[in-house]
ROVO-162322 format. One record per residue: residue number from 1; residue in one letter; x, y negated, z of N, C-alpha, C in turn. Coordinates in Angstrom, 2 decimals. Layout:
BEGIN
R  num  residu      nc1      nc2      nc3     cac1     cac2     cac3      cc1      cc2      cc3
R  NUM       a        X        Y        Z        X        Y        Z        X        Y        Z
...
This chain:
BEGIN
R  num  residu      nc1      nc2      nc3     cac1     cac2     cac3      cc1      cc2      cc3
R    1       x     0.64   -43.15    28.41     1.29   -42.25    29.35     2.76   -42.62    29.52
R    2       x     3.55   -42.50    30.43     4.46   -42.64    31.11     5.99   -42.09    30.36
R    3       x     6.73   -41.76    29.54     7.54   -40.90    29.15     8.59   -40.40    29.91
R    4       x     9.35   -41.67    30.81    10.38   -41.59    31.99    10.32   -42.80    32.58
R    5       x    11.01   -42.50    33.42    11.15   -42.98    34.74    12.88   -42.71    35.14
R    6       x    13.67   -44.10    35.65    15.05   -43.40    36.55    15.05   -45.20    37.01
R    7       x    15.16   -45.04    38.26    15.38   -45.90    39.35    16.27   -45.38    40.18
R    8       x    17.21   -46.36    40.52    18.49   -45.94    41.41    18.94   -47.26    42.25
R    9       x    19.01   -47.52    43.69    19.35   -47.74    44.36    20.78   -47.18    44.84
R   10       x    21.31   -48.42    45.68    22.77   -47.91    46.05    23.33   -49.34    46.81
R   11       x    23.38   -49.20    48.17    23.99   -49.86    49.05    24.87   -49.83    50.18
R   12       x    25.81   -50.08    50.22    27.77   -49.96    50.99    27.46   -51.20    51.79
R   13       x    28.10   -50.89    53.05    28.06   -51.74    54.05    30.05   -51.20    54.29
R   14       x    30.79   -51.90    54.22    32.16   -51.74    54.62    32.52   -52.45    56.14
R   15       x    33.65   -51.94    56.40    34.67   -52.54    57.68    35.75   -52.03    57.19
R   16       x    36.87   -53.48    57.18    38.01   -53.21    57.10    38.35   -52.66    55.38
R   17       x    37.54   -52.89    54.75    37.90   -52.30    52.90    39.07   -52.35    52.39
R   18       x    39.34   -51.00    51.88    40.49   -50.96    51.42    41.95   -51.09    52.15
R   19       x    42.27   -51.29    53.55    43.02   -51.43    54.47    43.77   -50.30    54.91
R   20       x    42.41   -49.37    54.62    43.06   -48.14    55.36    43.34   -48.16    56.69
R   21       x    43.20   -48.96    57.48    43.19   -49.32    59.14    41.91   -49.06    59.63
R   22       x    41.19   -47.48    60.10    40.51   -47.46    60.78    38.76   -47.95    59.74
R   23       x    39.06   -47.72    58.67    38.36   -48.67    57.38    36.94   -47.14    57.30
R   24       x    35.83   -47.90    57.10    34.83   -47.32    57.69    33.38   -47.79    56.92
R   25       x    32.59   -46.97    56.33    31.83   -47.56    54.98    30.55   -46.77    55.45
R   26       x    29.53   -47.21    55.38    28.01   -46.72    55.09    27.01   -47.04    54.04
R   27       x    26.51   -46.00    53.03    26.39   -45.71    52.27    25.15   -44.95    51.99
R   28       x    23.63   -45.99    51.65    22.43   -45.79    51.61    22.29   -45.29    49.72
R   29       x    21.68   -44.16    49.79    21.53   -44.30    47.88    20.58   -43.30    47.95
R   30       x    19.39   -43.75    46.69    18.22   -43.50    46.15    18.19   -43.27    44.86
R   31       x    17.65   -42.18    44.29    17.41   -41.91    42.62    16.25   -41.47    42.23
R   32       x    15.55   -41.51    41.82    14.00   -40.94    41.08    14.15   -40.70    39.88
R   33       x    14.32   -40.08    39.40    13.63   -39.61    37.66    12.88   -38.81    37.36
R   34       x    12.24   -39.06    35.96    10.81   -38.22    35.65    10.63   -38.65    34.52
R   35       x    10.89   -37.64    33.85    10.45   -37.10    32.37     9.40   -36.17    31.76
R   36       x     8.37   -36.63    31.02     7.68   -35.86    30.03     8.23   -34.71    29.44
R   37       x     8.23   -33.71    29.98     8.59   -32.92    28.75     7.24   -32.01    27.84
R   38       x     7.63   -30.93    27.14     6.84   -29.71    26.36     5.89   -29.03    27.72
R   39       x     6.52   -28.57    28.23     6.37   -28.36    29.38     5.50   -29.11    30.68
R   40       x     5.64   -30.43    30.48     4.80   -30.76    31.68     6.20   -31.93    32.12
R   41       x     5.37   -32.72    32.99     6.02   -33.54    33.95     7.49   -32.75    34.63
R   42       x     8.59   -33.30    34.55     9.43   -32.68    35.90     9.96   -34.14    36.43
R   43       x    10.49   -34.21    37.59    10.29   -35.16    38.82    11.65   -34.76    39.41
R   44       x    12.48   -35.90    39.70    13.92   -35.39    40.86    13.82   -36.56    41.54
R   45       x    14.23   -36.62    42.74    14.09   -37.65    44.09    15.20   -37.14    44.43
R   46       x    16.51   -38.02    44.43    17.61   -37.65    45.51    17.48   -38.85    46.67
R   47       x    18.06   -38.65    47.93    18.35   -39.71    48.87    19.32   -39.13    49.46
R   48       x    20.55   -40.30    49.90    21.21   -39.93    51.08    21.69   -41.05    52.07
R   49       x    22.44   -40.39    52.90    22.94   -41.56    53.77    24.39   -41.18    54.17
R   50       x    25.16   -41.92    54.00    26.69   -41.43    54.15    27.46   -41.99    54.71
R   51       x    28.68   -41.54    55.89    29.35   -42.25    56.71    30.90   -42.04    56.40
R   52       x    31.47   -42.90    55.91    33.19   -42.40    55.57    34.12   -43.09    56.24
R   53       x    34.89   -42.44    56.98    35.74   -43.08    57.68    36.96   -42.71    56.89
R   54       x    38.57   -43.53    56.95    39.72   -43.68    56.32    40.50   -44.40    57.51
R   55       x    41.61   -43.82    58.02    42.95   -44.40    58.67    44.32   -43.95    58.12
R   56       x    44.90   -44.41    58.12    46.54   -44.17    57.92    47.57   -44.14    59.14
R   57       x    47.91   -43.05    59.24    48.21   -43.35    60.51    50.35   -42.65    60.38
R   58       x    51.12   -42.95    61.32    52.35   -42.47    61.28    53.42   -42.27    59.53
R   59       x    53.01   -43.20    59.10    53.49   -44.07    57.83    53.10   -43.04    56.62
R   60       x    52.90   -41.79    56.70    52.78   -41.05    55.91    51.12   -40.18    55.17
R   61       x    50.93   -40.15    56.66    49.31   -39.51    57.05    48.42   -40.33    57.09
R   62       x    47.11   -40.00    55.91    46.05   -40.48    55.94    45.13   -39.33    56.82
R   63       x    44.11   -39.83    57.33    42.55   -38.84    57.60    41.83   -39.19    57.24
R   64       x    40.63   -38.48    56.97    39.36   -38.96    56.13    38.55   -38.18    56.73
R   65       x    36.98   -38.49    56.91    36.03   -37.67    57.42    35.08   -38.40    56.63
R   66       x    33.96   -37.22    56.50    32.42   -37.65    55.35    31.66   -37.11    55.74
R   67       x    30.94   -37.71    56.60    29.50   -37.05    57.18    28.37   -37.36    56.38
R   68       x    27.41   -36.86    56.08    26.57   -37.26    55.21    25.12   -36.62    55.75
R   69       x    23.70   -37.37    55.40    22.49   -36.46    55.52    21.64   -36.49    54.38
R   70       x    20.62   -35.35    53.98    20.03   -36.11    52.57    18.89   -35.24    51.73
R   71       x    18.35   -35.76    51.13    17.52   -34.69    50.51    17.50   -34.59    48.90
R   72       x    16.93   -33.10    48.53    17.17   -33.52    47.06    16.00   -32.42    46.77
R   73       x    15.03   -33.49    45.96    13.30   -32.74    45.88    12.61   -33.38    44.41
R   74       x    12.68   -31.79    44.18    12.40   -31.78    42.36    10.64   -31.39    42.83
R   75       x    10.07   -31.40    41.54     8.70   -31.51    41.34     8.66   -31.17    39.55
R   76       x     7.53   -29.98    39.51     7.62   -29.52    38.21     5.62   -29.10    38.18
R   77       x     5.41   -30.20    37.17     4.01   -29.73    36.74     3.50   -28.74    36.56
R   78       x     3.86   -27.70    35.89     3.61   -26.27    35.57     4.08   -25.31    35.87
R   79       x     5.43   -25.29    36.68     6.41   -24.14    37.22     6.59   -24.10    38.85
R   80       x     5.75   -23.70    39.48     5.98   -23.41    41.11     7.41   -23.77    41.34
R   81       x     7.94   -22.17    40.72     9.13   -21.69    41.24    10.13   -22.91    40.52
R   82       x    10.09   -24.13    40.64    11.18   -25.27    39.99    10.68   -26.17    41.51
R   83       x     9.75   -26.58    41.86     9.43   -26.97    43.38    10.04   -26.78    44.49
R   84       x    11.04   -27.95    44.70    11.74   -27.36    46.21    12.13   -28.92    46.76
R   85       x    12.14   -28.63    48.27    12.24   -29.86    48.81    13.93   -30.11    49.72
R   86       x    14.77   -29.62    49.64    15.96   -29.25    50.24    16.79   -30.69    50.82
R   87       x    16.46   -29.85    52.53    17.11   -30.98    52.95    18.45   -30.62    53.66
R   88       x    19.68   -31.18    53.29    21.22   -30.72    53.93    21.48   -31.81    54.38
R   89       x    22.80   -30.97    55.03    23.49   -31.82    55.80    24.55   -31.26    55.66
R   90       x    26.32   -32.64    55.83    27.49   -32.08    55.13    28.64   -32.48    56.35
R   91       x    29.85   -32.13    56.90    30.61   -32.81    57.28    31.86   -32.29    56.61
R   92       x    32.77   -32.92    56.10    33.89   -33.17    55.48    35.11   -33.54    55.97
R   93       x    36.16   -33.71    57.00    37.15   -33.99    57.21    38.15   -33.24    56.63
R   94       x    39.06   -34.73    56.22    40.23   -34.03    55.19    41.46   -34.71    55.94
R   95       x    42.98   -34.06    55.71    44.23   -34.69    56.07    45.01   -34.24    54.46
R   96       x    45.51   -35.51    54.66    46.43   -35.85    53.53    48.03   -36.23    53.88
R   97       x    48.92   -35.58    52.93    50.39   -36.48    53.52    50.45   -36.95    52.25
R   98       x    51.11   -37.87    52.27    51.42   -38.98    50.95    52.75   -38.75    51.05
R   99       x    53.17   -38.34    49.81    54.98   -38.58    49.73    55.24   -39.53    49.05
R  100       x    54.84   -39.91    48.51    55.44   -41.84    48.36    53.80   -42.09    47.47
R  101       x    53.74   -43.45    46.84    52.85   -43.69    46.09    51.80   -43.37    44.26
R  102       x    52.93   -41.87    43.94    52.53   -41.38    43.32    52.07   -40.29    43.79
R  103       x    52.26   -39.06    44.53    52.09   -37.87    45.26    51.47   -37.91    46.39
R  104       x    50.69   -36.89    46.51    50.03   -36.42    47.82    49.76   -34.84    47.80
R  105       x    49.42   -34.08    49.10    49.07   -33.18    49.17    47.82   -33.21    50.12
R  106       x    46.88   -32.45    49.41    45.54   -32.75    50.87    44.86   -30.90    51.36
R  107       x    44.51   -30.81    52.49    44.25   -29.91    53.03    42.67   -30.51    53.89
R  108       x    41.56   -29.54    53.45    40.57   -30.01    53.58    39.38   -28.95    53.90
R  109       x    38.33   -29.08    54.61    37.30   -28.43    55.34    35.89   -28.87    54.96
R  110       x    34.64   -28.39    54.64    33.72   -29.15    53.88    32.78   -27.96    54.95
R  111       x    31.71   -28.15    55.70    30.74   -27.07    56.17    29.29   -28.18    56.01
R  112       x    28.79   -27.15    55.20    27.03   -27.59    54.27    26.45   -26.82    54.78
R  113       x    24.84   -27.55    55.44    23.49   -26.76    56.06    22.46   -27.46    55.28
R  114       x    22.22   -26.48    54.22    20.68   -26.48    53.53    19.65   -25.77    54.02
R  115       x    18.28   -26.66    53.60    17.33   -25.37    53.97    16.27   -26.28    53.07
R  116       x    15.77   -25.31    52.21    14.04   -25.60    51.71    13.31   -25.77    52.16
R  117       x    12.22   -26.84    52.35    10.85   -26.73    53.34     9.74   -26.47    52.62
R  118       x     9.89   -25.50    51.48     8.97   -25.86    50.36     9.44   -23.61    50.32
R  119       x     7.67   -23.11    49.66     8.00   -22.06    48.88     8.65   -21.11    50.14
R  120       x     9.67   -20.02    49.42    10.10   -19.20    50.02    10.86   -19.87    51.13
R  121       x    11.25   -20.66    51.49    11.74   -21.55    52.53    13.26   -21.03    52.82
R  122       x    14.03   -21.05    51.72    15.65   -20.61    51.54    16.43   -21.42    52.21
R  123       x    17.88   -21.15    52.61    18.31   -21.51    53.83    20.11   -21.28    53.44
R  124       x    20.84   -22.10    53.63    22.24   -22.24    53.32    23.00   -22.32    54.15
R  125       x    24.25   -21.75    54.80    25.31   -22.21    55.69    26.31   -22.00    54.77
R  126       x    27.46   -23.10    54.70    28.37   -22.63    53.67    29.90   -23.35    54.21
R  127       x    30.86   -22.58    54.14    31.84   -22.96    54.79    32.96   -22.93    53.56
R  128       x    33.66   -24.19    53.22    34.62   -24.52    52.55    35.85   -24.69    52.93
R  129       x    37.25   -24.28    52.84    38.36   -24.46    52.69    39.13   -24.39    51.82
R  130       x    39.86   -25.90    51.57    40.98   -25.94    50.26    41.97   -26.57    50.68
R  131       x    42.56   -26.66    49.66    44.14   -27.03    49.23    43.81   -28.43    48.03
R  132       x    44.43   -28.96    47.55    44.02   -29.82    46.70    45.77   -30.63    46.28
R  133       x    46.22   -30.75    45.32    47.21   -32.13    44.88    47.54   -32.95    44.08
R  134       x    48.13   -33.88    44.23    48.22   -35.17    42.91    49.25   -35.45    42.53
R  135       x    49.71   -35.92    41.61    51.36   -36.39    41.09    50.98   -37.02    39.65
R  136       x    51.01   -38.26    39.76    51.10   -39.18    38.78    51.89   -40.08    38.24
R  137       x    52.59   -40.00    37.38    53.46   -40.33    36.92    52.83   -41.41    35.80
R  138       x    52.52   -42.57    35.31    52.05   -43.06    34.05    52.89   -42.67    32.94
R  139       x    54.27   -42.62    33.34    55.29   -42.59    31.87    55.56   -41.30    31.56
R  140       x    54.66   -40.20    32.32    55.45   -38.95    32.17    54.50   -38.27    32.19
R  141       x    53.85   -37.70    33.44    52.74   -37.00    32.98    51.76   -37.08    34.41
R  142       x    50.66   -36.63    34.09    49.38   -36.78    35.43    49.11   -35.21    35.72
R  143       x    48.96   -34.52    36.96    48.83   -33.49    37.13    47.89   -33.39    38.53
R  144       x    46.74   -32.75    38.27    45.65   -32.58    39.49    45.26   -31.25    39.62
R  145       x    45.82   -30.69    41.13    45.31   -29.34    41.02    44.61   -29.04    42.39
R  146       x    43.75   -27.97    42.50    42.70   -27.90    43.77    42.42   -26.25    43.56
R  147       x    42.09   -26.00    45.33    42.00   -24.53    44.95    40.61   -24.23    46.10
R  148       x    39.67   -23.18    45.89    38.51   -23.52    47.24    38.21   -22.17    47.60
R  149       x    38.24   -22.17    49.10    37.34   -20.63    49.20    35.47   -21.03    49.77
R  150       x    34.62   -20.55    49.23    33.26   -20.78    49.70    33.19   -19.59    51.00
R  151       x    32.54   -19.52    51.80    32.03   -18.35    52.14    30.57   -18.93    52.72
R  152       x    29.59   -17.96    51.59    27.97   -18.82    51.32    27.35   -17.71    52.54
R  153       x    26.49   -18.23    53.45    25.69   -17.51    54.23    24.25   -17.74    53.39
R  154       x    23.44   -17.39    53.07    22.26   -17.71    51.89    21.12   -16.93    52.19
R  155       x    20.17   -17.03    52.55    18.69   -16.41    52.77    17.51   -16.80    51.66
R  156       x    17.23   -16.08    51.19    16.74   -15.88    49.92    16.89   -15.24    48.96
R  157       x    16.14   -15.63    47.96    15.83   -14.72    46.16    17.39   -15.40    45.78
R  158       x    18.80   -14.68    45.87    19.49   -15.91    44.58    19.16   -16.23    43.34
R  159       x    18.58   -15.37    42.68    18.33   -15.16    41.13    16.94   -16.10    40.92
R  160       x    16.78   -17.40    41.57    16.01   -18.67    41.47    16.42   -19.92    41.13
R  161       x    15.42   -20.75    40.60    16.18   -22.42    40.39    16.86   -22.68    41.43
R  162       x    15.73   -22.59    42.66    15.89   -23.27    43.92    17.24   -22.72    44.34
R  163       x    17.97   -21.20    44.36    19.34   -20.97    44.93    20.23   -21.46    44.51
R  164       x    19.73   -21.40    43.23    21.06   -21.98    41.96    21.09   -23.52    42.21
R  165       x    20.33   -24.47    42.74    20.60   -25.71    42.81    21.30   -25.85    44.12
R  166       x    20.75   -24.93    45.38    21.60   -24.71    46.68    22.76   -24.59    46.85
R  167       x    23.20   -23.35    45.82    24.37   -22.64    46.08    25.32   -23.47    44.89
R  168       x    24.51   -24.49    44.08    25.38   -25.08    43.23    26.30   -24.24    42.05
R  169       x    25.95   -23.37    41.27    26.07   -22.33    40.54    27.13   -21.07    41.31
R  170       x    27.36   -21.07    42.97    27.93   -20.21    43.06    27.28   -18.94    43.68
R  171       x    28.15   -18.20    44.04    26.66   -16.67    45.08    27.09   -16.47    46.23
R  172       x    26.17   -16.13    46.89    26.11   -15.85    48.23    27.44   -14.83    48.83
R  173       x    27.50   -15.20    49.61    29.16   -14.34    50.00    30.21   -15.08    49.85
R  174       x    31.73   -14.16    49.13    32.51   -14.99    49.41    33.03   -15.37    48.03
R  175       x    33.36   -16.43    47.73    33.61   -17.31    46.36    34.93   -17.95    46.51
R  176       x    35.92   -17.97    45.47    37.13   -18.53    45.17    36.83   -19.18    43.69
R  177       x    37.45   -20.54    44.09    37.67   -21.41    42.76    39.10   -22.11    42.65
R  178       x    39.54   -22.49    41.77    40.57   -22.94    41.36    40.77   -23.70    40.01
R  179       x    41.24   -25.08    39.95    41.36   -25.79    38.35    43.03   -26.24    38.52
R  180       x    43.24   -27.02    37.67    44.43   -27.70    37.17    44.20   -28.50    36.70
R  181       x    44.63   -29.63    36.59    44.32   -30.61    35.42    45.93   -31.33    34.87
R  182       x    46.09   -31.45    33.40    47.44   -31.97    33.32    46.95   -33.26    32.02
R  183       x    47.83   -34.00    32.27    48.02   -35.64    31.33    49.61   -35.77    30.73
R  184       x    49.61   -35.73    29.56    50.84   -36.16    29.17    50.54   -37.43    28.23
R  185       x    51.64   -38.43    27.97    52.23   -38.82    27.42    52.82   -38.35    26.27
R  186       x    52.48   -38.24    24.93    53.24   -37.76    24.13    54.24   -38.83    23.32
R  187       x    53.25   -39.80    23.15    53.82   -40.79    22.12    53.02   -42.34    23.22
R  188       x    53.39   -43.28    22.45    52.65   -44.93    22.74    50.89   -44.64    21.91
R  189       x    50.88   -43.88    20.67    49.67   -43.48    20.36    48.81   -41.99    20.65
R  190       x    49.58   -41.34    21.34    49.33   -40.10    21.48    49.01   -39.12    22.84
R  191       x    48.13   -38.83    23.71    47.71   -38.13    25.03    47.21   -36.82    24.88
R  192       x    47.84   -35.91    25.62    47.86   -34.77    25.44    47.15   -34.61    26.68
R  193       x    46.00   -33.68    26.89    45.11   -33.12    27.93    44.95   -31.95    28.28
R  194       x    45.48   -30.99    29.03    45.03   -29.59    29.89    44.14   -29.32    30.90
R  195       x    42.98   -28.61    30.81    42.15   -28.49    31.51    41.67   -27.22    32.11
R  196       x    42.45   -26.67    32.91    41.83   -24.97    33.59    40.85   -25.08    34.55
R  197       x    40.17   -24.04    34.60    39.35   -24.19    35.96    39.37   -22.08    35.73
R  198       x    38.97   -21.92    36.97    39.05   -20.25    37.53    38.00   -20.03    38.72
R  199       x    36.99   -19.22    38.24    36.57   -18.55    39.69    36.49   -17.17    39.77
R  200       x    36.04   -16.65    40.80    36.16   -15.27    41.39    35.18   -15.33    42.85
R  201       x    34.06   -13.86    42.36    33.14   -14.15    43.26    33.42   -12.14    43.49
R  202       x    32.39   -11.89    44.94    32.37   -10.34    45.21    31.92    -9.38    44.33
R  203       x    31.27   -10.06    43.56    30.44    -8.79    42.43    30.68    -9.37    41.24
R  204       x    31.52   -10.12    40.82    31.73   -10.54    39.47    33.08   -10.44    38.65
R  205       x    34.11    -9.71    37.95    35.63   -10.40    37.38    35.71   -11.67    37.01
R  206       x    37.12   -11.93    37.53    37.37   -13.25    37.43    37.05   -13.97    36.05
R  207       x    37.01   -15.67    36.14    36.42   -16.18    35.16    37.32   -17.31    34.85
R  208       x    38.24   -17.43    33.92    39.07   -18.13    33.44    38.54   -19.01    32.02
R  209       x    38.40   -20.20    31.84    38.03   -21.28    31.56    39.14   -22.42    31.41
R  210       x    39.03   -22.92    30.09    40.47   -24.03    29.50    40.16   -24.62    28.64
R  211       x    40.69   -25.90    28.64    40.24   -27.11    27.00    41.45   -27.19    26.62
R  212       x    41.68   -28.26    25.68    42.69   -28.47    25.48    42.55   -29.97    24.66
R  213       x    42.55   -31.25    24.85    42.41   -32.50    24.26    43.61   -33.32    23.60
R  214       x    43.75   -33.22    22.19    44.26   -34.51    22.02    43.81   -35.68    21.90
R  215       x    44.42   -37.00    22.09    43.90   -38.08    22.16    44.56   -38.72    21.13
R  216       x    44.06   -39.77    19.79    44.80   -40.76    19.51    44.28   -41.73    19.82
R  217       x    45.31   -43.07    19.50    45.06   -44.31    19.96    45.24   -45.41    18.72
R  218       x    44.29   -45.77    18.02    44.53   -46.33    16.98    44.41   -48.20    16.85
């Protein structure tokens, strides 16, 4: 008998790479896995197809757009309700200003259409807006912060695999997230790591979440 299975495909067709002039990439990718478990067979099939465009334009301003189409279809021997065939679709355009080559600020739009063709036949519209920024310093310190509002349109059971893989652990309605990320430099042997993340949903108190890493270097 079989124990697993993971095959992955992945093929980029570029124009213009890395140029940033109008620079423009397509992007075929395939995954299968399948594992034995206690339980029975479970099965994941992702595919997508992805279009990214990148220009720089008026010495400062980048744009970016990410259209994408795709499916993502699990299969579970013994559990119906783990069976779903979900096929979305994504468009992404982002603007960025660059203040010199360490810094940026990006302002960005993400709108996702899922729908199940499988089972209760659940259904996603989801509209994203953020904020996002960078400042990297190697000798000093690295700092990444991002902030998101969801607002999930969602038809269906949420309290299922199938929503929870849709909605991507968030809920239907309206959703706020927010992280930080910080890098220091302490020493030539020594990296100091901060890690927040925050959300806030309509029926839930907020949820505050933090690491904290040292690193040595021996």
């Amino acid at each position: 008998n079989q124990l697993a299975l993971n095959n992955s495909v992945r093929n980029v067709l570029f124009f213009n790479r890395g140029k940033q002039l109008y620079t423009t990439s397509y992007t075929y990718l395939t995954n299968t896995s399948r594992n034995l478990l206690s339980i029975g067979f479970q099965e994941n099939i992702l595919s997508s197809h992805q279009l990214n465009f990148n220009h720089k334009f008026a010495t400062n301003w980048l744009a970016n757009t990410l259209v994408s189409l795709g499916t993502d279809e699990s299969i579970s021997e013994n559990f119906t309700n783990r069976n779903f065939n979900i096929e979305e679709e994504r468009f992404q355009p982002k603007l960025s200003y660059l203040f010199n080559e360490n810094a940026q600020f990006d302002v960005f739009y993400q709108y996702t259409s899922k729908a199940n063709t499988l089972g209760s036949l659940e259904s996603l519209a989801q509209n994203n807006y953020g904020l996002s920024f960078t400042y990297n310093n190697a000798q000093k310190i690295a700092l990444t912060g991002e902030f998101n509002f969801f607002k999930n349109e969602f038809e269906g059971n949420a309290n299922t695999p199938v929503a929870y893989q849709m909605l991507e652990g968030l809920q239907p309605g309206k959703n706020f997230t927010w992280s930080l990320l910080a890098q220091k430099k302490l020493t030539k042997f020594l990296d100091l790591n901060l890690n927040y993340f925050g959300r806030k949903t309509e029926t839930s108190r907020t949820i505050h979440t933090g690491t904290i890493q040292l690193k040595a270097y021996f």
